[in-house]
DSSP file (Angstrom, degrees, kcal/mol; ACC not computed):
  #  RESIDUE AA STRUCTURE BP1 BP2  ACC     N-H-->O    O-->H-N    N-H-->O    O-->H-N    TCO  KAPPA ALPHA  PHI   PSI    X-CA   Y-CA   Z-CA
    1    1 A X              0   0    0      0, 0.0     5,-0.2     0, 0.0   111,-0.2   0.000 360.0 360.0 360.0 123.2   10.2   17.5  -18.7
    2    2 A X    >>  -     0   0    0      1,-0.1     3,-2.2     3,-0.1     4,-2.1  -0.171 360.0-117.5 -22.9 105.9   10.8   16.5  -15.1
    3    3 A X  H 3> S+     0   0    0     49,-1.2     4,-1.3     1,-0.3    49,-0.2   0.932 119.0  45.4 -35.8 -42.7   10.2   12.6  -14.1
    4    4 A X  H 34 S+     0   0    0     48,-0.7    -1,-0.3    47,-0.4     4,-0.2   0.876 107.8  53.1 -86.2   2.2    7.4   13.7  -11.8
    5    5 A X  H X> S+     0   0    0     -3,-2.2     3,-1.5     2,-0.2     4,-1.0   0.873 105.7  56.4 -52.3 -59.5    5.9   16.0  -14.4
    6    6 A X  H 3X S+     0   0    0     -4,-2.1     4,-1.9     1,-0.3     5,-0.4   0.838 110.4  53.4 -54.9 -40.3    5.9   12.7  -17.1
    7    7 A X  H 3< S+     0   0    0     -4,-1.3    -1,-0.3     2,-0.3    -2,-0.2   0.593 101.0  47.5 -46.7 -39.3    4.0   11.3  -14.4
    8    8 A X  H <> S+     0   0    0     -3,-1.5     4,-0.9    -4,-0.2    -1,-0.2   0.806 116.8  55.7 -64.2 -45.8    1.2   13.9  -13.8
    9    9 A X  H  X S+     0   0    0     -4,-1.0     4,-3.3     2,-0.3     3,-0.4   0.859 110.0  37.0 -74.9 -57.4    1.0   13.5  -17.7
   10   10 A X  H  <>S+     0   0    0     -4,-1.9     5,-0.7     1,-0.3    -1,-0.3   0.798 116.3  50.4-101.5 -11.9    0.5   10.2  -18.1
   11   11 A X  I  4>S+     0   0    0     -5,-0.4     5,-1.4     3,-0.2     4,-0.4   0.887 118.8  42.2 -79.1 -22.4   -1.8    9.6  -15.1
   12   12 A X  I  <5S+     0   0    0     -4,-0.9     5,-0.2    -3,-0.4    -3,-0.2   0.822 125.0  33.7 -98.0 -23.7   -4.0   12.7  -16.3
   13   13 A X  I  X5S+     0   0    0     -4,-3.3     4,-0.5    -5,-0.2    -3,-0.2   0.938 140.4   5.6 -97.6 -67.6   -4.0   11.7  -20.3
   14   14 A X  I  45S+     0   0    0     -5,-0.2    -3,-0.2     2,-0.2    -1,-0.1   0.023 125.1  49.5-118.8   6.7   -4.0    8.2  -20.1
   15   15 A X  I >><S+     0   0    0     -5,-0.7     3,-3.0    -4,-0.4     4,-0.6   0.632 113.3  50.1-124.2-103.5   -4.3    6.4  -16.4
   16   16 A X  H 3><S+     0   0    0     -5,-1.4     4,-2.5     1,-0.3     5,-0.3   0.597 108.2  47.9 -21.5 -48.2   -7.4    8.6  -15.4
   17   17 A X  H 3X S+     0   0    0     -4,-0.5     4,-3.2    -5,-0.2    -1,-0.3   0.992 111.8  59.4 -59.2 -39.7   -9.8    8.0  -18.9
   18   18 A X  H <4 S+     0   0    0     -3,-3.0    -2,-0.2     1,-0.3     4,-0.2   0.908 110.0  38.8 -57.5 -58.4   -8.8    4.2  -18.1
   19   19 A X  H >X>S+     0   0    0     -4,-0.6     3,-2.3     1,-0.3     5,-1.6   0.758 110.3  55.4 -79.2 -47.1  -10.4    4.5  -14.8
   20   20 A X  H ><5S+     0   0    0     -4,-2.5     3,-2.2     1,-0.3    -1,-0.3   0.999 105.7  53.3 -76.2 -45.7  -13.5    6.6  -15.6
   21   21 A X  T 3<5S+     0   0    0     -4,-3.2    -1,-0.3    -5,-0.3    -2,-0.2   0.697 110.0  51.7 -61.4   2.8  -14.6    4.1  -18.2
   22   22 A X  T <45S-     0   0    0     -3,-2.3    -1,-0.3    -5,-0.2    -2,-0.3   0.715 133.7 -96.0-102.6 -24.3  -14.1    1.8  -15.3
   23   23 A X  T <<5S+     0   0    0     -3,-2.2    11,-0.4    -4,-0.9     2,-0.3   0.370  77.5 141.3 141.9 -16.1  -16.2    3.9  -13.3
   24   24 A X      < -     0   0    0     -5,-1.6    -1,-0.4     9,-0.1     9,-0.2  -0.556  27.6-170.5 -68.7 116.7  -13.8    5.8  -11.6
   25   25 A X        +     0   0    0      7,-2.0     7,-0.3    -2,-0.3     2,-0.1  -0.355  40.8  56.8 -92.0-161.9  -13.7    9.4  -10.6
   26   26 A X        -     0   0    0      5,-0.1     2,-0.2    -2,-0.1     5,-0.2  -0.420  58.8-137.3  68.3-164.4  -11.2   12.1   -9.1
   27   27 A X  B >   +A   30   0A   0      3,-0.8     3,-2.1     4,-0.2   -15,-0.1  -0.645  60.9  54.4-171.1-148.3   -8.0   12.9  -10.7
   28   28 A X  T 3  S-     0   0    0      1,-0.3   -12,-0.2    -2,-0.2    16,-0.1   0.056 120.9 -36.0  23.6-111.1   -3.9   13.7   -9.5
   29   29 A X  T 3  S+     0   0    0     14,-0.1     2,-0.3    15,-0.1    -1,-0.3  -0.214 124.9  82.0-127.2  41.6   -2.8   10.7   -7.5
   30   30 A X  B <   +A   27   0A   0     -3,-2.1    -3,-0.8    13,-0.2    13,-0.2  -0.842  53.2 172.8-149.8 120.1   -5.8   10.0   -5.8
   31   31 A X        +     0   0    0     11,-0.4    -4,-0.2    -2,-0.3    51,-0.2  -0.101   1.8 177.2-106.1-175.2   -9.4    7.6   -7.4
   32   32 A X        -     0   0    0     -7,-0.3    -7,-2.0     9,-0.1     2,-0.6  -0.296  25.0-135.3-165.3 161.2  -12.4    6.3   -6.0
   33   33 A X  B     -B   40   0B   0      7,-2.4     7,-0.7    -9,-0.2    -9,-0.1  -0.811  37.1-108.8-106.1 150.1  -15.2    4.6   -7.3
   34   34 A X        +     0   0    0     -2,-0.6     2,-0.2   -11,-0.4    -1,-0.1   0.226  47.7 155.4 -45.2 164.7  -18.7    5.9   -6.2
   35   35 A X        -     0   0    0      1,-0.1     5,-0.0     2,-0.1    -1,-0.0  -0.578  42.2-131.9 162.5 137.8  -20.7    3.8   -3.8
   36   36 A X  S    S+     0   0    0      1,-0.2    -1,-0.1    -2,-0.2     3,-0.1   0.462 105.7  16.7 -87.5  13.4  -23.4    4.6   -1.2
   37   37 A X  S    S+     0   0    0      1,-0.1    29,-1.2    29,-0.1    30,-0.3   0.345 117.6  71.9-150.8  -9.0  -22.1    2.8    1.6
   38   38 A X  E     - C   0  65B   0     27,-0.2     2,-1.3    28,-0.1    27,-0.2  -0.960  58.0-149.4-128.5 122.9  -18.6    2.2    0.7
   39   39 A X  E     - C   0  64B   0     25,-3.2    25,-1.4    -2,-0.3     2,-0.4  -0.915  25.7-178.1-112.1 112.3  -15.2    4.3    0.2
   40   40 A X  E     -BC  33  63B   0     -2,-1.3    -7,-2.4    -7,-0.7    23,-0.2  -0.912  18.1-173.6-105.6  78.5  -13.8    2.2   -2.5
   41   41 A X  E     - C   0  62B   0     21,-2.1    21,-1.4    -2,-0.4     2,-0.2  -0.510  28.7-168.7-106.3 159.9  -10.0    4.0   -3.2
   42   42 A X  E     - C   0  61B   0     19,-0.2     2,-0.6    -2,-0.1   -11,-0.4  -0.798  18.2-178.1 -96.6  75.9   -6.8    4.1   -5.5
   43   43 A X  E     - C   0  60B   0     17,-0.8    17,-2.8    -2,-0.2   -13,-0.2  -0.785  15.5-151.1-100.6 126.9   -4.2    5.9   -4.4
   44   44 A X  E     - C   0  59B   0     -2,-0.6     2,-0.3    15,-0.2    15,-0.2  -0.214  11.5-175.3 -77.0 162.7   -0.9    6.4   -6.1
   45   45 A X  E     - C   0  58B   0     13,-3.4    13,-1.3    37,-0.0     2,-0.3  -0.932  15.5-143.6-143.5 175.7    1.9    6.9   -4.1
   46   46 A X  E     - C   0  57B   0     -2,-0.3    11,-0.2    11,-0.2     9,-0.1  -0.735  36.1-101.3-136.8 160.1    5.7    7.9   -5.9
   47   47 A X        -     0   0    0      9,-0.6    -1,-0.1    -2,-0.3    11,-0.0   0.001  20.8-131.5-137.7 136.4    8.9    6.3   -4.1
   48   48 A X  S    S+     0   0    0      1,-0.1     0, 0.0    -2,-0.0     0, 0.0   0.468 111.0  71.9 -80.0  -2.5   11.0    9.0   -1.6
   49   49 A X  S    S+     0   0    0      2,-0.0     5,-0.2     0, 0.0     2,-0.1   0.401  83.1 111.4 -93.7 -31.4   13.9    7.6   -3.6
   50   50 A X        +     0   0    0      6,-0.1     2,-0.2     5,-0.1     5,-0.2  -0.231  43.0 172.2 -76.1 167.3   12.4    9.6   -6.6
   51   51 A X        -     0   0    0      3,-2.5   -47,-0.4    -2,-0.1    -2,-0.0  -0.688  47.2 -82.7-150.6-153.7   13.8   12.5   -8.3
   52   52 A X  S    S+     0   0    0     -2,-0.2   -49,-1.2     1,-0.2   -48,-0.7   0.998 126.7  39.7 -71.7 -59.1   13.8   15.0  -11.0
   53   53 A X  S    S+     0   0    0    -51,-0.2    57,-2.0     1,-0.2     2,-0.3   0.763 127.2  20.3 -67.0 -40.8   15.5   12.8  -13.2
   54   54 A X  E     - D   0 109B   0     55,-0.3    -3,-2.5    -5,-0.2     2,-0.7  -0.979  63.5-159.7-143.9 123.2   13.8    9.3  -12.4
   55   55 A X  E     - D   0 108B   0     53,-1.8    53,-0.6    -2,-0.3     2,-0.1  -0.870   4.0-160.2-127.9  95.6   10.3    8.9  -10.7
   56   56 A X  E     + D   0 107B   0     -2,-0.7    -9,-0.6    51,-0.2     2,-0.3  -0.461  23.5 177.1 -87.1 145.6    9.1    5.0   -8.7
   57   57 A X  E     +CD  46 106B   0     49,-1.0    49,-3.2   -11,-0.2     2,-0.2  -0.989  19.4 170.9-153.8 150.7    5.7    4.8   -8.3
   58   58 A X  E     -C   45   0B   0    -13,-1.3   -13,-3.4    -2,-0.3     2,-0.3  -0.797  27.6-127.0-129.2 178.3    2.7    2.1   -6.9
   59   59 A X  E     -C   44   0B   0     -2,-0.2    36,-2.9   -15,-0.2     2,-0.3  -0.995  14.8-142.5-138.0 162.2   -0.4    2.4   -6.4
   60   60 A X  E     -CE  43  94B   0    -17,-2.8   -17,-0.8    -2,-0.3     2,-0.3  -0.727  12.3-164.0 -94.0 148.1   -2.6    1.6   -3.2
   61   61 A X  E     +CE  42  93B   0     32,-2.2    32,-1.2    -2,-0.3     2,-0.3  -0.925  16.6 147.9-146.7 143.0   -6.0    0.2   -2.8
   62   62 A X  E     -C   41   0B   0    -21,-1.4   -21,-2.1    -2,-0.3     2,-0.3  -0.871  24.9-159.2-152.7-173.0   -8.5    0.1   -0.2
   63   63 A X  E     +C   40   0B   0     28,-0.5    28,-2.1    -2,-0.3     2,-0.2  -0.932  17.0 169.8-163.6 149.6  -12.2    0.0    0.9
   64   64 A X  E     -C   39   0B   0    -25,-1.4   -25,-3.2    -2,-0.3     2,-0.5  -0.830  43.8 -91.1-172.7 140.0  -13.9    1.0    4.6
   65   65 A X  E >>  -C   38   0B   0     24,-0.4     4,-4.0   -27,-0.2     3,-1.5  -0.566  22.5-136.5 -46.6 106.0  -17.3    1.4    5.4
   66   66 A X  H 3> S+     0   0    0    -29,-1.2     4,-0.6    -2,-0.5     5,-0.2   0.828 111.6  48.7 -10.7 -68.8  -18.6    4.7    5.1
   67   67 A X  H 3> S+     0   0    0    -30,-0.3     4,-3.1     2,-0.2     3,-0.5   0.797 106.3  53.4 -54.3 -33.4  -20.2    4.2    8.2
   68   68 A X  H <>>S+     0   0    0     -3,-1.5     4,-2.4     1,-0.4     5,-0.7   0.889 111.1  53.6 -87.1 -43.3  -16.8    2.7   10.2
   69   69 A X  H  <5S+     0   0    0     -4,-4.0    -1,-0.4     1,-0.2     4,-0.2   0.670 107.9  50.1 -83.4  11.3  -15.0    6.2    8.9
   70   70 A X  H  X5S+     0   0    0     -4,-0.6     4,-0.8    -3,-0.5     5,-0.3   0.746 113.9  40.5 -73.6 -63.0  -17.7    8.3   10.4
   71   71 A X  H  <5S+     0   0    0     -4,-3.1     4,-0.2    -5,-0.2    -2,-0.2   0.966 129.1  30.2 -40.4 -50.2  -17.7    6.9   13.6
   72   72 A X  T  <5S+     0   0    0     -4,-2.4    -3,-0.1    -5,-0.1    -2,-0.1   0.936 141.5   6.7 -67.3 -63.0  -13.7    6.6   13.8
   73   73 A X  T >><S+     0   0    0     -5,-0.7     4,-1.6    -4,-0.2     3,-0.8   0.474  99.1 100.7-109.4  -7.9  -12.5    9.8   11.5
   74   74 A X  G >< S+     0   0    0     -4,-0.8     3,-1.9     1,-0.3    -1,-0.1   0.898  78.2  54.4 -57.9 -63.0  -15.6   11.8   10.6
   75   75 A X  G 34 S+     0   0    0      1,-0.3    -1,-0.3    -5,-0.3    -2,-0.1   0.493 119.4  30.1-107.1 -13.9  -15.4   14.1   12.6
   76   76 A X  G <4 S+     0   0    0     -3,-0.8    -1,-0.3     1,-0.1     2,-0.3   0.585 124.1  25.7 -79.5 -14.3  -11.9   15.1   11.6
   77   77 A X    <<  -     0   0    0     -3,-1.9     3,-0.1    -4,-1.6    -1,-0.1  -0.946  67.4-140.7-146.4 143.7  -11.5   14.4    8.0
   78   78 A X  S    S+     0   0    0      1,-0.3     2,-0.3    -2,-0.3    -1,-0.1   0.928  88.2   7.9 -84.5 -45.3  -14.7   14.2    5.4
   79   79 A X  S    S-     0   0    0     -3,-0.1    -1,-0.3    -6,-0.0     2,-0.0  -0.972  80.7-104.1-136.5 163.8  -13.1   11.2    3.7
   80   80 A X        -     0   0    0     -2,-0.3     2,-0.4    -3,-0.1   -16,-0.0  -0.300  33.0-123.6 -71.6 157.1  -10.1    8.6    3.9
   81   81 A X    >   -     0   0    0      1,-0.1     3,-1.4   -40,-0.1   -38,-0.1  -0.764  17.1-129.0 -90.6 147.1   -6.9    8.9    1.6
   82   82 A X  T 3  S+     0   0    0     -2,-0.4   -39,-0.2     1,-0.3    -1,-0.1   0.879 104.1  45.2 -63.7 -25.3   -6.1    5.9   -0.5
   83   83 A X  T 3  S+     0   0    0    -41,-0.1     2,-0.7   -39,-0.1    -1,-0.3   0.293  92.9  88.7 -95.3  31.1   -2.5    5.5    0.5
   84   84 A X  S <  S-     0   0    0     -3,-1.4     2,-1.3   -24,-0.0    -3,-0.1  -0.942  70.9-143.6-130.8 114.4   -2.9    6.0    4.6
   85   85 A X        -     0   0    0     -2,-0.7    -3,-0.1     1,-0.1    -2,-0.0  -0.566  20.4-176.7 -93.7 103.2   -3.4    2.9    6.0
   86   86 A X        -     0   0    0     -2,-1.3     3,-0.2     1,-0.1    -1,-0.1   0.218  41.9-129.5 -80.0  12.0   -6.2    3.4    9.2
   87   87 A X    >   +     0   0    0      1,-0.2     3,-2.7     3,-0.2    -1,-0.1  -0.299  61.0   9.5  94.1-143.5   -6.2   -0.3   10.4
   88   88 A X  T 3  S+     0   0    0      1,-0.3    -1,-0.2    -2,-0.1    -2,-0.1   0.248 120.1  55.9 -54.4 -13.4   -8.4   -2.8   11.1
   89   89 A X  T 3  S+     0   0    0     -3,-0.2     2,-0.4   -21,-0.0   -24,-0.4   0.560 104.4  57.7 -70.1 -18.7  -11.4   -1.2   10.0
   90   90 A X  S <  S-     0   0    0     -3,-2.7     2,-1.2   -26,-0.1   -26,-0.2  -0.874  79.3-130.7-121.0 134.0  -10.2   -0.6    6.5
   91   91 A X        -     0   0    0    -28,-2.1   -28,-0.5    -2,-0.4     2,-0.3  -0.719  32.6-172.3 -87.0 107.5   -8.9   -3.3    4.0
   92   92 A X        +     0   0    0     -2,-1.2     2,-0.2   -30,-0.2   -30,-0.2  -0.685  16.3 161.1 -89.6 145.0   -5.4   -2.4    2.4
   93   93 A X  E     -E   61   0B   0    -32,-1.2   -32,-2.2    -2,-0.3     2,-0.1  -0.851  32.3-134.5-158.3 130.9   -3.5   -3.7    0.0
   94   94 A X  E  >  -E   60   0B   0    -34,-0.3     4,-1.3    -2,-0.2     3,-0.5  -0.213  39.0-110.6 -79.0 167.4   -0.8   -2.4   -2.1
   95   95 A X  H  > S+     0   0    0    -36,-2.9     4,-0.7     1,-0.2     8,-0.1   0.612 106.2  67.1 -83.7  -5.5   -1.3   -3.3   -5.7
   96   96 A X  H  4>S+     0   0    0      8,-0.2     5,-1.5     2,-0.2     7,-0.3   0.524 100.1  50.8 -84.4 -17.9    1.6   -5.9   -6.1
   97   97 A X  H >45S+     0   0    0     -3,-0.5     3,-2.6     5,-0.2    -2,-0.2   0.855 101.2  63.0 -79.2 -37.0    0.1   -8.5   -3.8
   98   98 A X  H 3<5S+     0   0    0     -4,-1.3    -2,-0.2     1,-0.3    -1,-0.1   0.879 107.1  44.1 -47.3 -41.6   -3.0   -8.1   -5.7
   99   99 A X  T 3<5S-     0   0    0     -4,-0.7    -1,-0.3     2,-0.1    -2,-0.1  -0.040 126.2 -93.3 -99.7  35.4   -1.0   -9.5   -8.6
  100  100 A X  T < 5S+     0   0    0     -3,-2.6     2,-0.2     1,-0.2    -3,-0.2   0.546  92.6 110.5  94.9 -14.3    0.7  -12.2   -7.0
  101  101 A X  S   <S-     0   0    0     -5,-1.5     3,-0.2    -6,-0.1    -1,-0.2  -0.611  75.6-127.3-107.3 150.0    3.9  -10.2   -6.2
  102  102 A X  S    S-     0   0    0      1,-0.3     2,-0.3    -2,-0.2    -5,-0.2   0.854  93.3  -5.6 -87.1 -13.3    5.0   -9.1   -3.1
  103  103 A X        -     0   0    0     -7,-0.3    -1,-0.3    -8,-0.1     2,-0.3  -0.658  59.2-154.5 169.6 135.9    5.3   -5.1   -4.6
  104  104 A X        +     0   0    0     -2,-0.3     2,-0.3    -3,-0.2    -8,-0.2  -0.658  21.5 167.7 -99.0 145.2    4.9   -3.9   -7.7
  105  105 A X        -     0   0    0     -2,-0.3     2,-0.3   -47,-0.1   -47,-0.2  -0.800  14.8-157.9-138.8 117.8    6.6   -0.6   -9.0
  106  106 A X  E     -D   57   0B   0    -49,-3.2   -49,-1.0    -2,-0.3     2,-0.3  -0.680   4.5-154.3-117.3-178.3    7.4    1.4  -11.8
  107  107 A X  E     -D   56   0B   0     -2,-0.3     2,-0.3   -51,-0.2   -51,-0.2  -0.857   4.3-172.4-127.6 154.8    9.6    3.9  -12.9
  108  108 A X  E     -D   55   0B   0    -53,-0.6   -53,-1.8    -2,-0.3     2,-0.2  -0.815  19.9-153.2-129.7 155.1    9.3    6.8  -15.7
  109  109 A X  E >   -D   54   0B   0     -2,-0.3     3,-2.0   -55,-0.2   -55,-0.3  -0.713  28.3 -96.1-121.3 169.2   12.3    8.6  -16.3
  110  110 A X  T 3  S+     0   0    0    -57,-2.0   -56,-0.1     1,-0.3  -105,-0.1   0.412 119.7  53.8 -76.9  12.2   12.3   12.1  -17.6
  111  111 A X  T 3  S-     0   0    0    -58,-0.1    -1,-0.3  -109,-0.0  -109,-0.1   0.108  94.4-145.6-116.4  24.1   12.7   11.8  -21.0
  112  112 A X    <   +     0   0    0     -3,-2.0    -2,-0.1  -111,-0.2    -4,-0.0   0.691  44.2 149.4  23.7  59.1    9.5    9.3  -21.1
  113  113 A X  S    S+     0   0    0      1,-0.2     3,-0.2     2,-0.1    -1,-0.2   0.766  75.5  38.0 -89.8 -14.6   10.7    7.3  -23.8
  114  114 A X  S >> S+     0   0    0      1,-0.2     3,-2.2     2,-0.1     4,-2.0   0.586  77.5 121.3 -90.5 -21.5    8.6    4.2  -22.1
  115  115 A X  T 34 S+     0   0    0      1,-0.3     4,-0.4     2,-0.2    -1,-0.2   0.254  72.0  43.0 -59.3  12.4    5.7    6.0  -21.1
  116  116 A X  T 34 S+     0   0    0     -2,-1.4    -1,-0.3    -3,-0.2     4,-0.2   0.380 113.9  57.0-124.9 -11.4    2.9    4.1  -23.1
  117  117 A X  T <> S+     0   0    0     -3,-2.2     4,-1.0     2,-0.2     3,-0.3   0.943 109.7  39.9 -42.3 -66.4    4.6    1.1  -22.1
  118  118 A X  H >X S+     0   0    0     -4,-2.0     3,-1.6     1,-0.3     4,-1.6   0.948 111.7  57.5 -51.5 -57.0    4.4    1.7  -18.5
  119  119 A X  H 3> S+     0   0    0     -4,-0.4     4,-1.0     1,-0.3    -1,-0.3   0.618 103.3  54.1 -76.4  -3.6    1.0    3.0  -18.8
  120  120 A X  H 3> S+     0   0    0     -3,-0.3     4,-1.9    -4,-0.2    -1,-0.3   0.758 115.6  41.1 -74.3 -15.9   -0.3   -0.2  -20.3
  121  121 A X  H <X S+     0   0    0     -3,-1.6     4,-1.5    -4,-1.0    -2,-0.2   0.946 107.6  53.5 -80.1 -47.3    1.0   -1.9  -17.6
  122  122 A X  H >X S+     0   0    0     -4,-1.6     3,-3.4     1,-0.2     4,-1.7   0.959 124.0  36.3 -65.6 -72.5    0.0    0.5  -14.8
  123  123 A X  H 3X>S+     0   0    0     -4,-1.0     4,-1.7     1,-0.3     5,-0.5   0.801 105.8  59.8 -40.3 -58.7   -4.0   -0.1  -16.6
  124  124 A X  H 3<5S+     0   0    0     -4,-1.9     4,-0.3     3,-0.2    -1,-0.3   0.697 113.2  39.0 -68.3 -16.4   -3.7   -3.1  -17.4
  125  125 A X  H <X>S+     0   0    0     -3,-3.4     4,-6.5    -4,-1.5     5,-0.6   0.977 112.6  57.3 -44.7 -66.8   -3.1   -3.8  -13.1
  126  126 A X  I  X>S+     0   0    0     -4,-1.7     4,-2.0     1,-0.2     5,-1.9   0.958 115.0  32.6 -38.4 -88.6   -5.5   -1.3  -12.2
  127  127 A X  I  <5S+     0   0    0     -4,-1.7     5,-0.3     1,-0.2    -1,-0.2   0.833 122.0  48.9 -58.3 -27.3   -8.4   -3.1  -14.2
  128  128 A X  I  4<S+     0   0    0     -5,-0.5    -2,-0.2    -4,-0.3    -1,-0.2   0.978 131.0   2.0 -64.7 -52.2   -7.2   -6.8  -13.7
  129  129 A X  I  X5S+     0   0    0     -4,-6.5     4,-0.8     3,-0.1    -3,-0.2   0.681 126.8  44.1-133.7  -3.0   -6.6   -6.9  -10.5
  130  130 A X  I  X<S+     0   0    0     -4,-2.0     4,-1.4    -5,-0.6    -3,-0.2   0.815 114.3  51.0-102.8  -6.8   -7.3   -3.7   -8.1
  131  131 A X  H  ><S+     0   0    0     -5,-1.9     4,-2.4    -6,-0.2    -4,-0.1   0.804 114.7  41.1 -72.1 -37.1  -10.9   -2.9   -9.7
  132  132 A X  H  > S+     0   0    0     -6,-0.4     4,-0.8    -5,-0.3    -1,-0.1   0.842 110.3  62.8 -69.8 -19.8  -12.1   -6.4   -9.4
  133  133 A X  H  X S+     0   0    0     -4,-0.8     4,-1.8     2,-0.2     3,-0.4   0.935 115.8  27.5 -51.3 -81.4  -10.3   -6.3   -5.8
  134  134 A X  H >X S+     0   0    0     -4,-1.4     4,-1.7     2,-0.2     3,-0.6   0.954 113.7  61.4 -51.8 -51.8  -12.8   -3.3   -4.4
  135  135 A X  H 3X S+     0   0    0     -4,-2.4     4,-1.8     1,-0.3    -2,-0.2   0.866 115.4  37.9 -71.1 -33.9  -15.7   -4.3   -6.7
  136  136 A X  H 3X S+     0   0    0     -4,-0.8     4,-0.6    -3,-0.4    -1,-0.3   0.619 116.4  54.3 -67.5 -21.4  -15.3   -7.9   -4.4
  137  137 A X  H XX S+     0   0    0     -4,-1.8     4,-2.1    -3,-0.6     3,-0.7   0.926 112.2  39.5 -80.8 -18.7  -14.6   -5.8   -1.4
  138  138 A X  H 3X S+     0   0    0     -4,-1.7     4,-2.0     1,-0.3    -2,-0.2   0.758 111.1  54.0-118.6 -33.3  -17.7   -3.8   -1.8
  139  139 A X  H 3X S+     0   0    0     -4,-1.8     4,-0.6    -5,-0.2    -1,-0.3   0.347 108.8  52.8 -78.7   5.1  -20.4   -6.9   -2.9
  140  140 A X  H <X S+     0   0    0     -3,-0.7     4,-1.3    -4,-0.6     5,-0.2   0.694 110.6  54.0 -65.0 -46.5  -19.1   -9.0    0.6
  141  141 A X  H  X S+     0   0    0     -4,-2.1     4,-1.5    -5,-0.3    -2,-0.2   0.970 113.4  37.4 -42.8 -52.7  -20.2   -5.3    2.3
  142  142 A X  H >X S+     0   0    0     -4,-2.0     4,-1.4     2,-0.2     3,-0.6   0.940 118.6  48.4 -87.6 -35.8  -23.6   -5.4    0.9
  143  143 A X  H >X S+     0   0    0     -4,-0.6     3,-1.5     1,-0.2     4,-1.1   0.863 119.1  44.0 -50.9 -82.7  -24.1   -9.4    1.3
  144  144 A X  H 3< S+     0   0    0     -4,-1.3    -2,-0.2     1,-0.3    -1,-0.2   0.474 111.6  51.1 -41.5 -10.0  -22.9   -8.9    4.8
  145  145 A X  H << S+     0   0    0     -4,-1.5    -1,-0.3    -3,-0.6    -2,-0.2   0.701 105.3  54.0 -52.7 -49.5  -24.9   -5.9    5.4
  146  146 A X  H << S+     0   0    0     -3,-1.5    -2,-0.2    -4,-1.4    -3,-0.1   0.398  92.6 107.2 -79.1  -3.8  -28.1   -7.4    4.3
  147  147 A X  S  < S-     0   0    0     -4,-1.1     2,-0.3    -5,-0.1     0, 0.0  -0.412  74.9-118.2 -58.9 143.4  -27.2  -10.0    6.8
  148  148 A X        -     0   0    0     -2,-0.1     2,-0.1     0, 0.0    -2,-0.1  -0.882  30.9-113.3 -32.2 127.9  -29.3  -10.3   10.5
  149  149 A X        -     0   0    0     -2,-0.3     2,-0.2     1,-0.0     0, 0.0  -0.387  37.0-114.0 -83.8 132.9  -27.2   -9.9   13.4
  150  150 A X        -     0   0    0     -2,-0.1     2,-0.4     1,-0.0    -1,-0.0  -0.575  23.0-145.8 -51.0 132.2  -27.0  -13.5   15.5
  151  151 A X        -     0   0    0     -2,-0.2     2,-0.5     2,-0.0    -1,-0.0  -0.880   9.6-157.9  41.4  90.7  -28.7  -13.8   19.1
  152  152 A X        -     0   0    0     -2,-0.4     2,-0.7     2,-0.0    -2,-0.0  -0.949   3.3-154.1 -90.7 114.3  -27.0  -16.0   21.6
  153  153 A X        -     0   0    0     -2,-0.5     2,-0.9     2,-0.0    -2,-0.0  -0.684   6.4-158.3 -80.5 106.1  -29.0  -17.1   24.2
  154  154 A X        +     0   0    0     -2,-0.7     2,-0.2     3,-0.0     3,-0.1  -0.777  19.0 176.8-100.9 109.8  -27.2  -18.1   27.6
  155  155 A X        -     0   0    0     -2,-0.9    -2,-0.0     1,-0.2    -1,-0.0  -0.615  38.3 -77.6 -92.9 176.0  -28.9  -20.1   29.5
  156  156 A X        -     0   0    0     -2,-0.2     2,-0.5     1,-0.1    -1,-0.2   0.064  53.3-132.4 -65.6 159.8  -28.5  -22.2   33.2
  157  157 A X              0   0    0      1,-0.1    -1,-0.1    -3,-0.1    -3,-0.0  -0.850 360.0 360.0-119.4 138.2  -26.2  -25.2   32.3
  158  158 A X              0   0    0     -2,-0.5    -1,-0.1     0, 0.0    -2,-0.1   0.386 360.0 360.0  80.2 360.0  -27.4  -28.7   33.6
């Protein structure tokens, strides 16, 4: 089987169940977890450097306000993709800073002799550090939503 085939494979049998018991839905190389105000995402991305034989992969994660992509992107797109970062409105982060590293990657090769290795790693990221990542980006939204907007009153000086 192809390296990006072994890849499809272990992201649909074993990377995707991790993630819906976490809460997650969607499927291929793209997550998110539900949320009424929030587009909470996981996007894999694979290396242009891959090939038949050997296949790099990360994954992305980000969060934007529902509302901020409706103003900005609604009117083109229904929702954001995980790996496209749309700036300042949106928080990105690749998943190797999340764990401390400046980027994380891995590789499956095509004869997937590693491939429940990797994927314990790839899960064990995912839930350590980019689920808790969104679940913090998404309780500051809702504090900071529930917030009242400050009033500065300028008045005559002297």
């Amino acid at each position: 089987m192809r390296a990006p085939d072994q890849l499809r494979t272990m992201m649909k049998e074993q990377i995707a169940p991790a993630l819906r018991s976490a809460g997650f839905k969607g499927s291929g190389a793209q997550f998110y977890l539900p949320d009424e105000s929030m587009f909470l995402l996981l996007g894999l991305q694979s290396s242009s450097s891959s090939t038949a034989e050997s296949v790099r992969f990360t994954f992305n994660v980000s969060a934007m306000s529902k509302a901020d992509w409706q103003e900005r992107w609604g009117q083109r797109r229904a929702h954001p993709s995980g790996n496209v970062n749309y700036g300042r409105f949106q928080w990105h982060e690749r998943i190797g800073r999340l764990m401390g590293r400046g980027d994380a990657w891995w590789t499956l090769d095509s004869a997937a002799l590693d491939r429940d290795l990797v994927s314990a790693a790839v899960e064990d990221a995912l839930l350590q550090y980019a689920v808790p990542a969104l679940v913090a980006r998404r309780d500051d939204h809702r504090r900071l939503a529930g917030r009242p907007e400050i009033e500065i009153e300028i008045g005559e000086c002297g």
